[in-house]
C-alpha angles and dihedrals in degrees: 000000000000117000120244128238113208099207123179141209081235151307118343092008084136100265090144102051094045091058087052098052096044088047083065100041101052083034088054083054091064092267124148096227123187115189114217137192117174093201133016126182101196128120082207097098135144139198124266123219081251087066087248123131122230134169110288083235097064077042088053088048108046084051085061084051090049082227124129105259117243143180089261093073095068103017088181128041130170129197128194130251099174117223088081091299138122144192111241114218115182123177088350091306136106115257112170146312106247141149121269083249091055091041091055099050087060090050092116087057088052097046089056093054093053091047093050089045089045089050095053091049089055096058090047110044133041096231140015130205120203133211112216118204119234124325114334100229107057085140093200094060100041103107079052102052123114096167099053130018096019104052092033090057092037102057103021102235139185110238142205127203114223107197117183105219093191094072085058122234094069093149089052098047089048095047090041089054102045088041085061093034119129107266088239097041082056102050090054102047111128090196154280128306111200103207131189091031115170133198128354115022096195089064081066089066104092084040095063092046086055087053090045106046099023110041092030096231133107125243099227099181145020112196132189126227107268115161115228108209111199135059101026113192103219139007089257092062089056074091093079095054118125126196127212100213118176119139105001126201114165126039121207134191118211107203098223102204120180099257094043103153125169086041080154079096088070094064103083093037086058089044090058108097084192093065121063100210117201117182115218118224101170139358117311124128130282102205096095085062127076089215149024120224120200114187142206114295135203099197104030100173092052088048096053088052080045090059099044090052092050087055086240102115084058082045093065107033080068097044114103091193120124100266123198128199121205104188121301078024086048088056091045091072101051127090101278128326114231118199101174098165090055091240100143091022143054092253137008098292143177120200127179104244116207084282095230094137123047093226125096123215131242126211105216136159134261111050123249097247100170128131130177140083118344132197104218136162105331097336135097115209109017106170115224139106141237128236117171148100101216117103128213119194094197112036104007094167116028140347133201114193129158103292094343123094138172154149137176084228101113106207091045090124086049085068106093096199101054094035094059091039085056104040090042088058086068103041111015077202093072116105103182123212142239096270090189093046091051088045092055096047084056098061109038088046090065089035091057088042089052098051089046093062107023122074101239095170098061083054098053087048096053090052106053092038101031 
């Protein structure tokens, strides 16, 4: 069988969740399906049994496969450091920091490492499908690009072309890209998928014959606008949250950085429709909220200066409001973080954290990868996973103190036991909910969507005749 490549007009055409969907579909046919992404820029990232470290989004979609997720799934990650840097993953571990300059002169390395990544997953699964970046023809990267091009020639792909009508121009952007297409791309593009239709499907009728008779290609697909509310692949895409509200009994405020990462905790915060979540972008008080919410961060040491210039970090000292830490937030509410060897910052730094919890925080390589069952608080077996470089001598791994709480275990808040004991503590009216259940129902909602309005068996066709 040939493996698929999933290519976009652009960004956030829906290139992620159609992977996904389809994962579960050809999984569901008795196929052995192995998502794939060459290259990935997100600082939403999780820990493989493996202890390596890929992009949430390649997680999300091996779920759908029913398949353990691994580093070969997303062989390259970047995560950004802001101030033109970025953190080099390669094969799930850290590389090096470098600037984007310095990352593009070592793109043949990399390219060998997606091709030999690429290679293994073809001996072990029937079928891969392939995430493209972006849009395929920016004419002026393309010597430089892993996600596109080069995975789509060198392995000879079918391909299919996802184009986002809500962002208009949706003719244009599909005639512009297959006008740049690689020859060889476009010869062996299998059609065109519309995503994020609303309203009527049948004034999409004389579209899809443009499409058809005028740019030579088949719409294989029309699909409606359906949210999916969990793994977000970047900050931008917090946007298409929704949130579920009904009787709400707890607010939280999420304090949004800029260098919130991991923001895949939030999911299950947004999925409650007992909480009301508000993400802060900038000063305002917090006394109108039952809890503060501080995230994940990527560049600790520059939120927590971000936090003292937006007057937050004052803010916060005079709440009395119950405040919870999840990793680089975990490490914000401790006495001062030290990173002498400059490995989260631009040079060696000390910064004084909120001072909460009476433990400082030490800047090491390598980084902590685990994932597993964690004894933490009062519970026995909490499923989650760490990700950070930053090292604590009295409570590495989780505080309670007063009303402060914290831990570096990313997926706490999925655990439906300890989520409903902790948010009951602040409001005895609080329930709780079935968070997998909830997660599952997620994905195979879309997927279910996605097999009702795209032609799957025309795909599966091309790819085992093509």
């Amino acid at each position: 069988m040939k493996p698929l490549a999933i290519l976009g007009t652009g960004s956030d055409a829906g290139k992620t969740s159609l992977v996904m969907a389809l994962c579960r579909i050809f999984a569901d046919q008795g196929i052995k399906v192995a998502p794939f992404k060459a290259q990935n820029v997100s600082n939403n990232s999780a820990v493989t049994k493996e202890g390596r470290e890929i992009s949430r989004a390649q997680c999300l979609q091996a779920e759908a496969a029913r398949v353990e997720p691994s580093y070969l799934f997303n062989p390259v990650l970047l995560k950004s450091h802001g101030n033109g840097s970025v953190q080099v993953i390669v094969n799930g571990l850290v590389h090096k920091k470098q600037t984007i300059v310095a990352y593009y002169d070592e793109i043949d390395h990399l390219k060998l490492q997606v091709q030999q990544a690429f290679s293994r997953l073809q001996q072990d699964y029937d079928l891969v499908i392939a995430e493209g970046a972006g849009s395929p023809v920016e004419l002026n990267l393309l010597d430089k690009d892993l996600s596109n091009t080069f995975v789509a020639n060198t392995f000879n792909t079918k391909n299919i072309l996802v184009a986002d009508i809500e962002r208009g121009g949706v003719f244009a952007s599909i005639y512009g890209t297959m006008a740049l297409m690689d020859p060889v791309m476009r010869s062996n593009l299998s059609g065109v998928v519309i995503n994020k239709f609303r309203g009527d499907r049948r004034f999409f009728d004389e579209g899809e014959k443009i499409i058809r008779d005028r740019f030579g290609v088949p719409v294989l697909g029309v699909l409606p606008f359906q949210p999916l509310n969990i793994d977000m692949e970047d900050s931008q895409s917090l946007r298409n949250y929704q949130q579920r509200l009904d009787d709400v009994k707890i607010r939280v405020a999420v304090i949004a950085y800029p260098g919130l990462s991991n923001y895949n905790d939030l999911d299950v915060l947004m999925a409650d429709p007992e909480l009301y979540v508000e993400l802060i972008h900038a000063y305002r008080s917090l006394n109108t909220f039952d809890i503060v919410l501080l995230p994940g961060s990527k560049t600790v040491i520059r939120d927590l200066q971000w936090l003292k210039q937006q007057g937050l970090f004052n803010e916060l000292q005079q709440s009395n409001k119950p405040v919870f830490g999840l990793c680089g937030g975990y490490q914000m509410l401790c006495q001062s973080v030290h990173d002498p060897d400059a490995l989260e910052h631009d040079s060696a730094s000390i910064e004084t954290g909120l001072g909460f919890i009476d433990d400082i925080v030490l800047y090491q390589s390598p980084k902590i990868l685990q994932s597993g069952y964690y004894q933490l608080f009062s519970y026995t077996a909490i499923k989650g996973y760490e990700i950070h470089s930053g090292r604590m001598d009295k409570y590495p791994l989780f505080c309670q103190n007063g009303r402060f709480t914290g831990t570096h275990v990313h997926g706490v808040f999925d655990d439906d036991a300890f989520r409903s004991d902790y948010f009951k503590a602040i409001n005895p009216q609080y329930h709780g909910f079935y968070y997998a259940h909830y997660r599952e129902a997620q994905i195979q909602g879309f997927t279910d969507m996605v097999e009702e309005n795209l032609d799957t068996a025309a795909i599966l066709q091309a790819l085992q005749t093509g």
